[in-house]
NUTIKE-98119 format. One record per atom (N, C-alpha, C): chain; residue number from 1; x, y, z; atom name; residue in three letters. Coordinates in nm, 3 decimals. Example, Ala and Ser with C-alpha at 12.3 -4.5 7.8 and 13.67 -1.06 7.14 Angstrom:
2
PT  mol  seq       px       py       pz  atom  type
PT    A    1    1.319   -0.569    0.780     N   ala
PT    A    1    1.230   -0.450    0.780    CA   ala
PT    A    1    1.320   -0.330    0.780     C   ala
PT    A    2    1.285   -0.225    0.708     N   ser
PT    A    2    1.367   -0.106    0.714    CA   ser
PT    A    2    1.290    0.003    0.787     C   ser
END
This chain:
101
PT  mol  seq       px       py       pz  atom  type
PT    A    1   -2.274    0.857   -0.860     N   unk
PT    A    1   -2.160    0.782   -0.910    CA   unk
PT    A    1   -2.058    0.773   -0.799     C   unk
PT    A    2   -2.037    0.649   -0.753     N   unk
PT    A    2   -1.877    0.662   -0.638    CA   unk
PT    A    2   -1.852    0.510   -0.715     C   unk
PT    A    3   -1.699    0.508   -0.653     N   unk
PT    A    3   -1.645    0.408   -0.630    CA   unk
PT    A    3   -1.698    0.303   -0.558     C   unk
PT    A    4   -1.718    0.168   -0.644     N   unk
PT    A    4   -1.735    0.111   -0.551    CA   unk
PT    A    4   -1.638   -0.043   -0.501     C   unk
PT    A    5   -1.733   -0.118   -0.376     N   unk
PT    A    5   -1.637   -0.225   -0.319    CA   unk
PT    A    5   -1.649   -0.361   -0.389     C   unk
PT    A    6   -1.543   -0.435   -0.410     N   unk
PT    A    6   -1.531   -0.568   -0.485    CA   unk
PT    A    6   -1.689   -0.642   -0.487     C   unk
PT    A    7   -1.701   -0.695   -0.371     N   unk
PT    A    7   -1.832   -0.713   -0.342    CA   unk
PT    A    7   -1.987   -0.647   -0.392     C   unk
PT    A    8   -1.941   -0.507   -0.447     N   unk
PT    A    8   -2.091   -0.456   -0.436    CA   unk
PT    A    8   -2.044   -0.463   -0.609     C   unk
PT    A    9   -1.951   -0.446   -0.653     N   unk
PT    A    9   -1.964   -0.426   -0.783    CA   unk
PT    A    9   -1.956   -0.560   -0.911     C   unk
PT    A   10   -1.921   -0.684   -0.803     N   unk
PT    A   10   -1.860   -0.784   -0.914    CA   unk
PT    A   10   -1.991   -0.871   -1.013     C   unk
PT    A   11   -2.174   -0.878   -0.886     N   unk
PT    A   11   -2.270   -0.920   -0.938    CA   unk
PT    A   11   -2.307   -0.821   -1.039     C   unk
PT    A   12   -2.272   -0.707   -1.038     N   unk
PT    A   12   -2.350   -0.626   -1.165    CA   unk
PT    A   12   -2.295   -0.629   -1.235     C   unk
PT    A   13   -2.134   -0.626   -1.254     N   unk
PT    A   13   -2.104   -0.662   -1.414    CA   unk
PT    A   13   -2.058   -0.797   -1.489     C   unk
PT    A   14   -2.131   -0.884   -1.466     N   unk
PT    A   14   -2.124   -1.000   -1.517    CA   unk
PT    A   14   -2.209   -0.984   -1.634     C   unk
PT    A   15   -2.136   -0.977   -1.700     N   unk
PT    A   15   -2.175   -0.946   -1.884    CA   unk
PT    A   15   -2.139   -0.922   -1.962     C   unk
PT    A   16   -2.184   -0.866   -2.133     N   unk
PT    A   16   -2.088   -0.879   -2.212    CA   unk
PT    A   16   -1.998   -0.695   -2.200     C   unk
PT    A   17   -2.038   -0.602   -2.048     N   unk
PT    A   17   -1.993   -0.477   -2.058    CA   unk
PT    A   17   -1.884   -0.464   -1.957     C   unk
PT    A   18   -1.842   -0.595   -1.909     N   unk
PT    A   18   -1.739   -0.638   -1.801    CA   unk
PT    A   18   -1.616   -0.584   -1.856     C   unk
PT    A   19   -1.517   -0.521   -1.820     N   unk
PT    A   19   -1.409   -0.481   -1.853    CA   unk
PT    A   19   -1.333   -0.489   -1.748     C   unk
PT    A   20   -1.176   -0.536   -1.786     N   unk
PT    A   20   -1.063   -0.549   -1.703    CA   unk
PT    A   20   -0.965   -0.437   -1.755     C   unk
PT    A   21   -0.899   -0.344   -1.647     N   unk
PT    A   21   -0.759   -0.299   -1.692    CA   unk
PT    A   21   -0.650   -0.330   -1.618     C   unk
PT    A   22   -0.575   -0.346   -1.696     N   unk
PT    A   22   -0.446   -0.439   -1.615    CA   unk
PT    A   22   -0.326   -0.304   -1.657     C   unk
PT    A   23   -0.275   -0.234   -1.546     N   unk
PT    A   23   -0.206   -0.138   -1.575    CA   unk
PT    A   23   -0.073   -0.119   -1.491     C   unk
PT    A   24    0.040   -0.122   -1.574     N   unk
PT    A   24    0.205   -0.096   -1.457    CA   unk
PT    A   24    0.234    0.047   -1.537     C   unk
PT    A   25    0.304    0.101   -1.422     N   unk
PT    A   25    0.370    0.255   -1.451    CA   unk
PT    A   25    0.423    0.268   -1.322     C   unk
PT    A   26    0.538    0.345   -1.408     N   unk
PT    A   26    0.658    0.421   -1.307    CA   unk
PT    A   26    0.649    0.458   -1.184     C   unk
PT    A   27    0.525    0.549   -1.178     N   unk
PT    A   27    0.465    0.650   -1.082    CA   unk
PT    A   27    0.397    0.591   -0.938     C   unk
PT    A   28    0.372    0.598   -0.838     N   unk
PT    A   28    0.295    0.503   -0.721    CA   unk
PT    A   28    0.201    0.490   -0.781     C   unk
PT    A   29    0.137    0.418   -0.708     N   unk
PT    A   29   -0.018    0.401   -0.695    CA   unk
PT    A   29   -0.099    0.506   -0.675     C   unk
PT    A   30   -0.089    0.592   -0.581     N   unk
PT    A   30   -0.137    0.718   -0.547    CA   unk
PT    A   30   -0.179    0.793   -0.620     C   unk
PT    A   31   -0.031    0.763   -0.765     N   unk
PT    A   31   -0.049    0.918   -0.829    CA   unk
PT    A   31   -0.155    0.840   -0.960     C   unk
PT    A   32   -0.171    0.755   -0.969     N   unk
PT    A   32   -0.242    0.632   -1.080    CA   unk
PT    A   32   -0.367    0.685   -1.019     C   unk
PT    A   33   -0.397    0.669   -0.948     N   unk
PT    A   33   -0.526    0.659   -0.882    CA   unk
PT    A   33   -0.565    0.833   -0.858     C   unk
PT    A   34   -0.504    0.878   -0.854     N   unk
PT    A   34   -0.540    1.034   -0.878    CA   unk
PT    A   34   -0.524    1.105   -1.031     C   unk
PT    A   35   -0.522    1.047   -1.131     N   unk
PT    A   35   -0.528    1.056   -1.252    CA   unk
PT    A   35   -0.679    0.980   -1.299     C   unk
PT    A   36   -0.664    0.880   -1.253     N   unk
PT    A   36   -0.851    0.814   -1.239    CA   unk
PT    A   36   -0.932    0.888   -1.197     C   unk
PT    A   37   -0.875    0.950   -1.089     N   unk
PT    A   37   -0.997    1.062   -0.991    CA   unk
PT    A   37   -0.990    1.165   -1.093     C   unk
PT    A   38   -0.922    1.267   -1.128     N   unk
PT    A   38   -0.935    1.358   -1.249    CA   unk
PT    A   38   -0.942    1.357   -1.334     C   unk
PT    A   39   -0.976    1.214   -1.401     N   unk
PT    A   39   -1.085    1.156   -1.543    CA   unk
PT    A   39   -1.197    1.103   -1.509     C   unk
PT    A   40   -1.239    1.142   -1.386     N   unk
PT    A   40   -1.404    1.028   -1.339    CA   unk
PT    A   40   -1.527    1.078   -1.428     C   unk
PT    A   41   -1.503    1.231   -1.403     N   unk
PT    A   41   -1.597    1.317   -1.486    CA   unk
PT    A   41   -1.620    1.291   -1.623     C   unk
PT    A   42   -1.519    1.277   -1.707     N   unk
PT    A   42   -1.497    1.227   -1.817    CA   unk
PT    A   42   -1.543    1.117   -1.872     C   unk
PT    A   43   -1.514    0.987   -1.809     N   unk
PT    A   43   -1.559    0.914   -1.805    CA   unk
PT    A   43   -1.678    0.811   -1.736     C   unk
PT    A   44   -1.733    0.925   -1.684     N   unk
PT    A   44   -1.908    0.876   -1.716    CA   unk
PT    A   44   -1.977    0.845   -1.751     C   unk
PT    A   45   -1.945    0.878   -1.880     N   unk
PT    A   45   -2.026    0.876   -2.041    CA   unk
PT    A   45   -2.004    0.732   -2.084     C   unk
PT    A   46   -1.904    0.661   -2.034     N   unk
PT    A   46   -1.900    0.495   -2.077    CA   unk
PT    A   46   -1.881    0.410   -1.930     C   unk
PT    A   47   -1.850    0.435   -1.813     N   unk
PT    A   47   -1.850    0.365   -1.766    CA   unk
PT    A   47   -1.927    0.411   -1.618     C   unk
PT    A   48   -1.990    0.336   -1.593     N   unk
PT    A   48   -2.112    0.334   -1.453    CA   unk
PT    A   48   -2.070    0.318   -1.342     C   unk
PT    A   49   -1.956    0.257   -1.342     N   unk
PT    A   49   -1.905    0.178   -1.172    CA   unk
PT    A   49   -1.793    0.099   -1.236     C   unk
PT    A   50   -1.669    0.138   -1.119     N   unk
PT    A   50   -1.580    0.077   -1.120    CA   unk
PT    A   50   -1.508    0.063   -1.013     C   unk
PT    A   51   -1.374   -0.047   -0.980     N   unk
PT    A   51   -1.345   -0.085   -0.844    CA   unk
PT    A   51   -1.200   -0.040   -0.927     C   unk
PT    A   52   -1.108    0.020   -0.843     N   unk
PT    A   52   -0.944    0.026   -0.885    CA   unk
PT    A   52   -0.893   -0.009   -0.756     C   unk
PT    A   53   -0.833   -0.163   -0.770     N   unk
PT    A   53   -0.742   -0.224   -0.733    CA   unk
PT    A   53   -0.547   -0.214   -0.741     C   unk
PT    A   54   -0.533   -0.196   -0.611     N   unk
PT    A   54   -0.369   -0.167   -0.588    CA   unk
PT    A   54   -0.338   -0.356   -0.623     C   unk
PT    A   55   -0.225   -0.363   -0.645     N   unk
PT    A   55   -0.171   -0.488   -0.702    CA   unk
PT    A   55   -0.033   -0.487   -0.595     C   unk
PT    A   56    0.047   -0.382   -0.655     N   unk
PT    A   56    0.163   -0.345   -0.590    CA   unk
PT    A   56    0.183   -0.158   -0.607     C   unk
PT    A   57    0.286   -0.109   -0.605     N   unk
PT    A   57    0.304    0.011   -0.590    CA   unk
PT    A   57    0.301    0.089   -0.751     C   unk
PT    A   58    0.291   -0.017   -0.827     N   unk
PT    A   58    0.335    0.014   -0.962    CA   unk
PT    A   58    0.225   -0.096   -1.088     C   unk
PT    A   59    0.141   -0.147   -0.976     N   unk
PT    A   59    0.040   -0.189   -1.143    CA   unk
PT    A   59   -0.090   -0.183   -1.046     C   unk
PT    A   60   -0.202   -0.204   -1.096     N   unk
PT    A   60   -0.328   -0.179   -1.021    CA   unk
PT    A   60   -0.435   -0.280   -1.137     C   unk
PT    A   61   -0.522   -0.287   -1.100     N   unk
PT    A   61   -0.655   -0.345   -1.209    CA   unk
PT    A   61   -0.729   -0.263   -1.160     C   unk
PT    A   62   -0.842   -0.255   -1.275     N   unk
PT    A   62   -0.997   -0.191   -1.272    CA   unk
PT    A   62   -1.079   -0.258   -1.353     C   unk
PT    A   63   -1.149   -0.304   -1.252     N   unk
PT    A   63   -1.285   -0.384   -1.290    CA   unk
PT    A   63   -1.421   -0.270   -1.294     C   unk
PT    A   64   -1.446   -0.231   -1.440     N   unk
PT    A   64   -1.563   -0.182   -1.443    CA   unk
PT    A   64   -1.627   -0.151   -1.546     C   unk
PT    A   65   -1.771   -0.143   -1.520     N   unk
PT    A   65   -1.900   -0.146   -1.648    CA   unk
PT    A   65   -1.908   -0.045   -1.713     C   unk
PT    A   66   -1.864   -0.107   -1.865     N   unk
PT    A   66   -1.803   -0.002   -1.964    CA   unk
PT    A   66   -1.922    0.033   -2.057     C   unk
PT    A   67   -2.013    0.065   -2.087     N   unk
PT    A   67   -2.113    0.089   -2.180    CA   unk
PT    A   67   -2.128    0.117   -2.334     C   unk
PT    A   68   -1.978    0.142   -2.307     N   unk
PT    A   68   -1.897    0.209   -2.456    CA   unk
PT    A   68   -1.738    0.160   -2.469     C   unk
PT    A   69   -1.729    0.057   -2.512     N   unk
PT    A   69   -1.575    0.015   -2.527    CA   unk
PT    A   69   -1.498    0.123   -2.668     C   unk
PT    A   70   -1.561    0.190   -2.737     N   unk
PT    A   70   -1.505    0.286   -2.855    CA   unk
PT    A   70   -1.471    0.400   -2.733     C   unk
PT    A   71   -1.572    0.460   -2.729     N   unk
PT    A   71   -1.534    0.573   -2.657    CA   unk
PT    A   71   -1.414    0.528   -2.507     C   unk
PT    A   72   -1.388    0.440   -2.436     N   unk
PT    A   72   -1.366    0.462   -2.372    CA   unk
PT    A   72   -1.165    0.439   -2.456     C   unk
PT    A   73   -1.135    0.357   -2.518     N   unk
PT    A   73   -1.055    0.371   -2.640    CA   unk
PT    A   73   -0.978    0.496   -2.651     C   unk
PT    A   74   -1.102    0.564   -2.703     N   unk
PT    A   74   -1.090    0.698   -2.754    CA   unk
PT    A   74   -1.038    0.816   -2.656     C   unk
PT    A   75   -1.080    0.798   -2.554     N   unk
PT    A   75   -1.057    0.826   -2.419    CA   unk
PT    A   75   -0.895    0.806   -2.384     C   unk
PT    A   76   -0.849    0.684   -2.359     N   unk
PT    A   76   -0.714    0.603   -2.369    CA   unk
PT    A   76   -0.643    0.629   -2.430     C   unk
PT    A   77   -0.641    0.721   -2.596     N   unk
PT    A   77   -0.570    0.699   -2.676    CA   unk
PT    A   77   -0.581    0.866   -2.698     C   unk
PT    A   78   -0.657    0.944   -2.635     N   unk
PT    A   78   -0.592    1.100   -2.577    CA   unk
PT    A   78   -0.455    1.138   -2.602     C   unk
PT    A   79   -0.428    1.263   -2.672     N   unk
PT    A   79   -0.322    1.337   -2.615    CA   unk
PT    A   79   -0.256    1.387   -2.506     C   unk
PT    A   80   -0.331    1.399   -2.420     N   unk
PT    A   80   -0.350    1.390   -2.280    CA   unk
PT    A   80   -0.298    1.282   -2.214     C   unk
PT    A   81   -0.412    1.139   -2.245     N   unk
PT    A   81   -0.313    1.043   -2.177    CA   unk
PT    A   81   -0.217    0.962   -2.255     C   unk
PT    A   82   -0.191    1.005   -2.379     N   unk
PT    A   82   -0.084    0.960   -2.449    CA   unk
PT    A   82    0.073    1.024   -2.340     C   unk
PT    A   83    0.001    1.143   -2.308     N   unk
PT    A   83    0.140    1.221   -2.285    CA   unk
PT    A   83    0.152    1.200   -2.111     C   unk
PT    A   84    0.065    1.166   -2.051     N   unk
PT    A   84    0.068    1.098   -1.923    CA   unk
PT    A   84    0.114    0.971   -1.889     C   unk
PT    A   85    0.077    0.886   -2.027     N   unk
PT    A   85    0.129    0.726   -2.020    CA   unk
PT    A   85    0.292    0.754   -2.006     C   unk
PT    A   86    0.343    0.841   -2.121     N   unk
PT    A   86    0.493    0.837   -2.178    CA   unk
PT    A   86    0.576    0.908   -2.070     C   unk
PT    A   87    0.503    0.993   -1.987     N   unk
PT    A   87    0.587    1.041   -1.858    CA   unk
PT    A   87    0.576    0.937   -1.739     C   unk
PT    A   88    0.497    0.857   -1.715     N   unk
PT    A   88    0.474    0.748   -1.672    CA   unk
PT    A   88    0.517    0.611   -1.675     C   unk
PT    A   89    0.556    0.575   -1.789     N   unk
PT    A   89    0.543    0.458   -1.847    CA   unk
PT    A   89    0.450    0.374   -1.826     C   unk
PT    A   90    0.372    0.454   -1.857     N   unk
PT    A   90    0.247    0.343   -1.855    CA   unk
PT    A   90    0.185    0.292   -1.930     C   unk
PT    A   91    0.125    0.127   -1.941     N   unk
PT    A   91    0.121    0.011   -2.010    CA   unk
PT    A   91   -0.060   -0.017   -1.971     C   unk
PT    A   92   -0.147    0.002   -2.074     N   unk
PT    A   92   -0.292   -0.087   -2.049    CA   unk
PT    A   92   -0.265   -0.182   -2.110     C   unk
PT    A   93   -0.335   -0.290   -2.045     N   unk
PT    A   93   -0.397   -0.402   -2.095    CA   unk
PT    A   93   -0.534   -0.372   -2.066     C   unk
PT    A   94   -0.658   -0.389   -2.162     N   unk
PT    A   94   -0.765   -0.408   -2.184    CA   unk
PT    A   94   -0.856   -0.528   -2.188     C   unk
PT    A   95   -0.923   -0.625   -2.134     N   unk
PT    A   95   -0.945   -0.679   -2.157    CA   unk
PT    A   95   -1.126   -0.700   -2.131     C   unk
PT    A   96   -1.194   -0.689   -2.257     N   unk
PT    A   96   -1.328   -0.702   -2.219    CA   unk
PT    A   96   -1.389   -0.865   -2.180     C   unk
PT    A   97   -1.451   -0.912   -2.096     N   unk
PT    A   97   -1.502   -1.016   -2.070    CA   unk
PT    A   97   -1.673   -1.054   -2.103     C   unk
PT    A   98   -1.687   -1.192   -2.106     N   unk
PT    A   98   -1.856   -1.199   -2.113    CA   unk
PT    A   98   -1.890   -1.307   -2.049     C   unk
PT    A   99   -2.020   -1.344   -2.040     N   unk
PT    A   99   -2.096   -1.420   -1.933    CA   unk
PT    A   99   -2.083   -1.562   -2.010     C   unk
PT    A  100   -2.074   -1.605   -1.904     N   unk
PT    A  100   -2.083   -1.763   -1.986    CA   unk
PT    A  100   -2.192   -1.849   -1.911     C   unk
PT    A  101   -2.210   -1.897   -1.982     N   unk
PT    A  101   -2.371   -1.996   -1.956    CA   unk
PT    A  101   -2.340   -2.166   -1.946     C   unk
END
């Protein structure tokens, strides 16, 4: 499991397990992205590969193949990261995508 690059990851998830997060908070980027790194483990169990994109210092996207949109929810909606969002202010947007023909 690593991170991977725009390029290596955008042909594999074209489907209905495509997921977008669209996320602003208080905190840098740095510290966003090191809260991802100390839920990777965690979230294994629904998602396979993902790319986290800096935007600006304060919102980022993540494009990645979610296997489980409940669990990963469930995940999101933690006490944990309930109480990380609210020291944060931090805002998901979710958005699952699908293939079009």
């Amino acid at each position: 499991f690593k991170q991977k690059t725009a390029y290596e990851i955008m042909p594999s998830l074209v489907g209905s397990e495509m997921c977008i997060r669209d996320s602003t908070y208080s905190c840098t980027f740095e510290d966003f992205s090191a809260i991802v790194e100390e839920y990777e483990e965690a979230f294994k169990e629904f998602i396979t590969e993902y790319e986290l994109v800096k935007v600006n210092d304060h919102k980022s996207i993540m494009m990645c193949h979610c296997t489980d949109m409940e669990a990963m929810g469930e995940m999101m909606s933690s006490p944990e990261m309930k109480e990380w969002d609210k020291e944060n202010n931090c805002v998901d947007i979710v958005y699952s995508l699908e293939k079009i023909n």
